[in-house]
VMD Tcl script that draws the C-alpha trace (Angstrom):
set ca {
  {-1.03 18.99 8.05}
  {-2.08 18.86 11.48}
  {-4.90 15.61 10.63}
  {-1.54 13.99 9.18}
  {0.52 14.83 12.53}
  {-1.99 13.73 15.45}
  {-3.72 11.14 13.39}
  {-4.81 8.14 15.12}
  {-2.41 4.94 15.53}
  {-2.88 1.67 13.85}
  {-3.37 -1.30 15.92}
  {-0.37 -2.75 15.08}
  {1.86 0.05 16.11}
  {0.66 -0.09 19.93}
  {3.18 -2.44 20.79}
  {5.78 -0.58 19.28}
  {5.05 2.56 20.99}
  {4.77 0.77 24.07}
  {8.12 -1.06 24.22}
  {9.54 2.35 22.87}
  {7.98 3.99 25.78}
  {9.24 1.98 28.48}
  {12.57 2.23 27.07}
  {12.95 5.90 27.09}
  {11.68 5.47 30.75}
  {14.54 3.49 31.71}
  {17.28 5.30 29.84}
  {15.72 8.16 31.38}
  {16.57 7.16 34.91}
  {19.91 5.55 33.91}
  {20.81 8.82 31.86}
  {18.70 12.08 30.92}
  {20.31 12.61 27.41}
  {19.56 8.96 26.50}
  {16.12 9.31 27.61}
  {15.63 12.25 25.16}
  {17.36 10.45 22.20}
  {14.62 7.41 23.00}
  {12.11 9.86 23.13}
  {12.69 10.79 20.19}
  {13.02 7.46 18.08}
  {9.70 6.60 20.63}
  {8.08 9.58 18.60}
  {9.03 8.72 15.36}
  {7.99 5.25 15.74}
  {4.02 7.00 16.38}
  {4.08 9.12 13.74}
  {5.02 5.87 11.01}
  {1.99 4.05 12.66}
  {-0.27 7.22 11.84}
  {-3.40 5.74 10.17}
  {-4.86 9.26 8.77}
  {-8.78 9.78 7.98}
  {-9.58 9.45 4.28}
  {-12.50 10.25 2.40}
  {-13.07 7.85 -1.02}
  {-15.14 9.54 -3.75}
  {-18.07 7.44 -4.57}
  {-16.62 6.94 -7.95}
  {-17.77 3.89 -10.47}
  {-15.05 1.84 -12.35}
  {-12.02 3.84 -10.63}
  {-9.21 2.04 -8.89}
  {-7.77 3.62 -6.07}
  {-4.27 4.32 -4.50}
  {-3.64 1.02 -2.36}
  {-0.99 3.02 -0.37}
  {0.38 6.71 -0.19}
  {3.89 6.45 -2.39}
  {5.55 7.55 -5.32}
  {4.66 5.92 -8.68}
  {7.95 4.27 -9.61}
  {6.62 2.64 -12.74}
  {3.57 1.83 -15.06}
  {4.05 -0.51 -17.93}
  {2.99 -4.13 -19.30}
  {3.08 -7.36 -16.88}
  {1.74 -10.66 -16.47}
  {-0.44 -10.57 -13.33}
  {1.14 -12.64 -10.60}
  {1.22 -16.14 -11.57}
  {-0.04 -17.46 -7.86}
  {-3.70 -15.17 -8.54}
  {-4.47 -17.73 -11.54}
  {-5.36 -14.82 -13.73}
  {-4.06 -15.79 -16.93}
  {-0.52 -15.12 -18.39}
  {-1.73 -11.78 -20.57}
  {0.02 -8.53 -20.00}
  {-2.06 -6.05 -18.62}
  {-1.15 -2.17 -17.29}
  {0.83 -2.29 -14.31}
  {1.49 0.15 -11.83}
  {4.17 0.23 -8.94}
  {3.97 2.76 -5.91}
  {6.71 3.19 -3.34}
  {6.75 3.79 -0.14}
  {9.44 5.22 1.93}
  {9.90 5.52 5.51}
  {7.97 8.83 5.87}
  {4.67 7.76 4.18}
  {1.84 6.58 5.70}
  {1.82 2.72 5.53}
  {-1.85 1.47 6.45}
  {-2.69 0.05 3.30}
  {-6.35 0.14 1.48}
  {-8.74 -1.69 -0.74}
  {-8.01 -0.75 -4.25}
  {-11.77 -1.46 -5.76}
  {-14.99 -2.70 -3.47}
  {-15.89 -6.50 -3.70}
  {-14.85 -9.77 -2.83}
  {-11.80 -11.00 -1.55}
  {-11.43 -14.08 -4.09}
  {-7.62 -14.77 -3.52}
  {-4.81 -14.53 -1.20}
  {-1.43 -15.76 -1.50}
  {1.61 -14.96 0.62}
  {4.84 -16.14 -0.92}
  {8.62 -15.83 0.52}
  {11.04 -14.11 -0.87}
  {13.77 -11.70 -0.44}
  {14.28 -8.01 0.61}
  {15.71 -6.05 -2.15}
  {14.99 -2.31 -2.52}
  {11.35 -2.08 -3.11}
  {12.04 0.80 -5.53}
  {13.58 -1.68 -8.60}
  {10.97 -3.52 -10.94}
  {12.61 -6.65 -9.98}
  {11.21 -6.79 -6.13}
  {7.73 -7.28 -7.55}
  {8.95 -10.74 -8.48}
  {11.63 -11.62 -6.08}
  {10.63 -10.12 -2.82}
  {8.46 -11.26 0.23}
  {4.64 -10.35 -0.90}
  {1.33 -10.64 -0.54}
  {-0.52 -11.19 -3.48}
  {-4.95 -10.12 -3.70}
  {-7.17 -10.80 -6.06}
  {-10.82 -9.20 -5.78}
  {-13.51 -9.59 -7.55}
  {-15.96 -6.43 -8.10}
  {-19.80 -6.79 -8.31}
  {-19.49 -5.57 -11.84}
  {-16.20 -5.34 -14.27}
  {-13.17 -7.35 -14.24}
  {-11.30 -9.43 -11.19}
  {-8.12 -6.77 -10.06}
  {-5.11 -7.75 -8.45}
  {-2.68 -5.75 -6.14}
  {0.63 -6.94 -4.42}
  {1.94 -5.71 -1.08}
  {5.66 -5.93 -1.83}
  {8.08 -5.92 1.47}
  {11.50 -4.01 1.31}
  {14.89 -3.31 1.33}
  {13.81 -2.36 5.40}
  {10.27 -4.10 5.45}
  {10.07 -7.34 7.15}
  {6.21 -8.02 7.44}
  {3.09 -7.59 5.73}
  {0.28 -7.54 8.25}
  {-3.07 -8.03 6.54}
  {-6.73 -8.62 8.36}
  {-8.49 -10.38 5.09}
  {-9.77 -13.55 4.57}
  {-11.02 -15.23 1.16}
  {-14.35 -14.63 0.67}
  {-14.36 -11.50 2.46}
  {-16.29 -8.23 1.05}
  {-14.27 -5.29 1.47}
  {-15.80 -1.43 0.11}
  {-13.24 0.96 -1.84}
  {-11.10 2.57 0.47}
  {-10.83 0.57 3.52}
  {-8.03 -0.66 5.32}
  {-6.56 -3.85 4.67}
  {-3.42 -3.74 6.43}
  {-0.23 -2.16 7.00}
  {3.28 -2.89 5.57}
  {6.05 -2.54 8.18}
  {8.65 0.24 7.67}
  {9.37 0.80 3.64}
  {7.72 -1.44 0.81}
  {5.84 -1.18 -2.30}
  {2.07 -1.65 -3.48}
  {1.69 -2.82 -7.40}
  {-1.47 -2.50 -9.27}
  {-2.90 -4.55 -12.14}
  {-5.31 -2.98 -14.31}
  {-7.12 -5.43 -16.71}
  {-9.14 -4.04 -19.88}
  {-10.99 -1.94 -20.09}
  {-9.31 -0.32 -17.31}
  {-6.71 2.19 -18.25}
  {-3.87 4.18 -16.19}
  {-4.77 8.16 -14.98}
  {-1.74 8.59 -13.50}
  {2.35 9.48 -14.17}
  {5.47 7.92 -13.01}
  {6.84 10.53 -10.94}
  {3.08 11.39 -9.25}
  {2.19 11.03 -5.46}
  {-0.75 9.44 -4.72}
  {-3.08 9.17 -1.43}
  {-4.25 5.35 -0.19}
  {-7.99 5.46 -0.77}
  {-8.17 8.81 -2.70}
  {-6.13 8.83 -5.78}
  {-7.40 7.48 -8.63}
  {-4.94 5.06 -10.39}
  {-7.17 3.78 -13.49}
  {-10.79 4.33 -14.69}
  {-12.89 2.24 -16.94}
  {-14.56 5.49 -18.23}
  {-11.83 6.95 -19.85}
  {-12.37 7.24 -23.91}
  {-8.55 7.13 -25.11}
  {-5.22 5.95 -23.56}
  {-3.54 8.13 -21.60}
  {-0.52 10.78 -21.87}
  {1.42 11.97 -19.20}
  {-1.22 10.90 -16.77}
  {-4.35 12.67 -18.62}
  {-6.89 11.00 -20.69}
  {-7.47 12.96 -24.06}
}
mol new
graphics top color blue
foreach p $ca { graphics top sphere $p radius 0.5 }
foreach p [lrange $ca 0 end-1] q [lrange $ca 1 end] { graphics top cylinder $p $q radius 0.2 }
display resetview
């Protein structure tokens, strides 16, 4: 609990703190009880740019949690048509994120970056199905050393206005590392090709760069998140 509380802050939330800072220094002198209540919003602003340690397990043919969230739904979809990776339905799974999880996002599998495509969109609530294909995202494709090419989508939200991500095509990226952060409230989805097959349960939390979301090791489908 405490690693979660005083955990570092991401780059990108620096300027955030900082503007927040220098206004609770000016209500401050204007007005105490102001000051406090921009103290307080300065504060909370830190704590949703907390980028916590993470350990990934050295673990061959998993997929891991791009994001901490909620998993909203697993189910059948067409990868996203801008990846180029066919038209087949393959095992997808949606995470959401709310305004009190960590949002530094992370490499779902080790490999290379093969695709990237932002594309425009709206800001519905990032919990429905429906804002994988109409809301602002950013769309990956990466290609392990061995096993199939898996995509992920960082979907902005109802709140969410920008996806900030580092990567470039071409770039090799290990299992677990940070990509990027979403900015207040989105959702990650997950496309698991064959022979990769779902560990998890709609209703499960996960941990970005710790939770397994699929394995290619598993003998059987799954059942309420458990291979048998």
């Amino acid at each position: 609990m405490l690693r979660q509380i005083f955990a570092p802050i991401h780059p990108d939330g620096w300027k955030f703190v900082a503007i927040g800072a220098a206004v609770t220094i000016v209500l401050w002198l204007l007005w105490a009880p102001a000051g406090w209540a921009a103290l307080i919003v300065t504060l909370r602003i830190a704590y949703f740019f907390r980028d916590p340690w993470r350990i990934t397990p050295e673990r061959a043919g998993a997929i891991f949690a791009p994001a901490d969230g909620l998993i909203v739904a697993i189910g059948p979809a067409r990868p996203p048509p801008e990846l180029d990776m066919g038209t087949e339905p393959v095992p997808r799974i949606g995470i959401f994120l709310n305004l009190l999880d960590v949002h530094v996002a992370r490499a779902p599998v080790g490999g290379t970056v093969a695709a990237m495509r932002h594309i425009p969109g709206r800001f519905v609530n990032a919990s429905l199905d429906k804002a994988s294909e109409h809301n602002e995202r950013l769309a990956l494709r990466i290609a392990p050393e061995d096993g199939p090419e898996i995509a992920f989508v960082l979907v902005a939200g109802l709140v969410a206005r920008r996806i900030v991500c580092g990567l470039r095509v071409g770039q090799l990226v290990a299992a677990g590392e940070r990509i990027g952060i979403i900015r207040f409230g989105s959702r990650a989805d997950i496309y698991c090709p064959p022979p990769y097959l779902p560990v998890v349960a709609v209703g499960q939390r996960t941990i970005a760069g710790e939770t397994v979301l699929a394995d290619r090791a598993v003998p059987a489908p799954v059942s309420g998140g458990f291979a048998h």
